[in-house]
Backbone as JSON, one array per atom type, in Angstrom:
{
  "sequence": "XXXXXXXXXXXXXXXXXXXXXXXXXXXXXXXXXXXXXX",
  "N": [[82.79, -69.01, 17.98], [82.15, -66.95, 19.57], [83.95, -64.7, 18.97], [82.83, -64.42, 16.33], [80.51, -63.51, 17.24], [81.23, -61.32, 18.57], [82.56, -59.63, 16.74], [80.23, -58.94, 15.25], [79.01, -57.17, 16.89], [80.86, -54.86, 16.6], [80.92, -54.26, 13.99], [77.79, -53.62, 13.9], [78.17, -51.61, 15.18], [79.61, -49.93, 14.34], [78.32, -49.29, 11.74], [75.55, -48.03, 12.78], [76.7, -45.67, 13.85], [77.81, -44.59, 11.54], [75.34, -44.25, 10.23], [73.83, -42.13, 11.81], [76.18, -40.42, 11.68], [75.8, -39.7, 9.44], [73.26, -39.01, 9.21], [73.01, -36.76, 10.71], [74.88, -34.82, 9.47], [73.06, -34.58, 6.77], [70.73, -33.75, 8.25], [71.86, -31.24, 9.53], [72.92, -29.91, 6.75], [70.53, -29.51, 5.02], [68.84, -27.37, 6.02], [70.49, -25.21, 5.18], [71.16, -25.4, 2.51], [68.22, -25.2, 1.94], [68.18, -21.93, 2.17], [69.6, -20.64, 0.79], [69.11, -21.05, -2.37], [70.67, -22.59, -5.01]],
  "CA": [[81.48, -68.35, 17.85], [82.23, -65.54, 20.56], [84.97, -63.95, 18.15], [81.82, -63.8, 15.43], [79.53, -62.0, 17.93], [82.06, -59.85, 18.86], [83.52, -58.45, 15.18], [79.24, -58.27, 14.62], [78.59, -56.01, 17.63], [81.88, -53.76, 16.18], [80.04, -53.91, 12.48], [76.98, -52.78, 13.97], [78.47, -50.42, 15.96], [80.34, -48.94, 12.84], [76.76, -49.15, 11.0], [74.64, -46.72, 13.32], [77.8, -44.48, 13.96], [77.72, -44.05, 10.21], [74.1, -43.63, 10.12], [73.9, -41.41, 13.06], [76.7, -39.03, 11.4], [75.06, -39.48, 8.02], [71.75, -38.35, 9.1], [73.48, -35.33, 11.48], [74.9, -34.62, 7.97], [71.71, -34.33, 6.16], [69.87, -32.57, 9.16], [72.73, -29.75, 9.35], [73.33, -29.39, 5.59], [69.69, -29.55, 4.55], [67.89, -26.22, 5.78], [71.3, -24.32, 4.49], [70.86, -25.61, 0.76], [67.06, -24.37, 1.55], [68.02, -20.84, 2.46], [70.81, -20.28, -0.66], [69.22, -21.53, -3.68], [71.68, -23.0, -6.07]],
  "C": [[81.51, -67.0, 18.58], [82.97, -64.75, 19.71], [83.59, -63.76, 17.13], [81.0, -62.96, 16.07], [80.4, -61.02, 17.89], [82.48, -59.1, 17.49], [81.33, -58.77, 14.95], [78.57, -56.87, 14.93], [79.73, -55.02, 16.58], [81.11, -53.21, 14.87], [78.9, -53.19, 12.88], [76.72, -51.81, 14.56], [78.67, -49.34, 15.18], [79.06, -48.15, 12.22], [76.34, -47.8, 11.56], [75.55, -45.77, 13.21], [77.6, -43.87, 12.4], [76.29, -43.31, 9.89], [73.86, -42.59, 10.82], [74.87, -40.24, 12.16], [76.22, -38.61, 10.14], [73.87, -38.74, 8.22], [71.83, -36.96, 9.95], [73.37, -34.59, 10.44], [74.11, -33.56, 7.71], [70.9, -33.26, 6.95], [70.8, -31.1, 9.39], [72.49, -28.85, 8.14], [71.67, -29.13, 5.02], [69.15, -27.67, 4.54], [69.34, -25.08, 5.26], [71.35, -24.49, 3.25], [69.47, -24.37, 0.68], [67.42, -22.94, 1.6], [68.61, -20.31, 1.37], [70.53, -21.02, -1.53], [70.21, -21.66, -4.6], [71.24, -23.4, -8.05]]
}
């Protein structure tokens, strides 16, 4: 059971990290789309 907590914390570690650089991402790339219409 301790080996399943542990590889869930890592998964939901992975998770936010992803979210977290996903939504950096988005907040970087966003107001530079707005300024240079495509």
């Amino acid at each position: 059971m301790e080996f399943v907590l542990e590889w869930f914390w890592y998964l939901l570690a992975f998770v936010a990290g992803s979210a977290v650089a996903w939504g950096a991402t988005v907040l970087l790339i966003k107001p530079a789309s707005e300024d240079e219409p495509s």
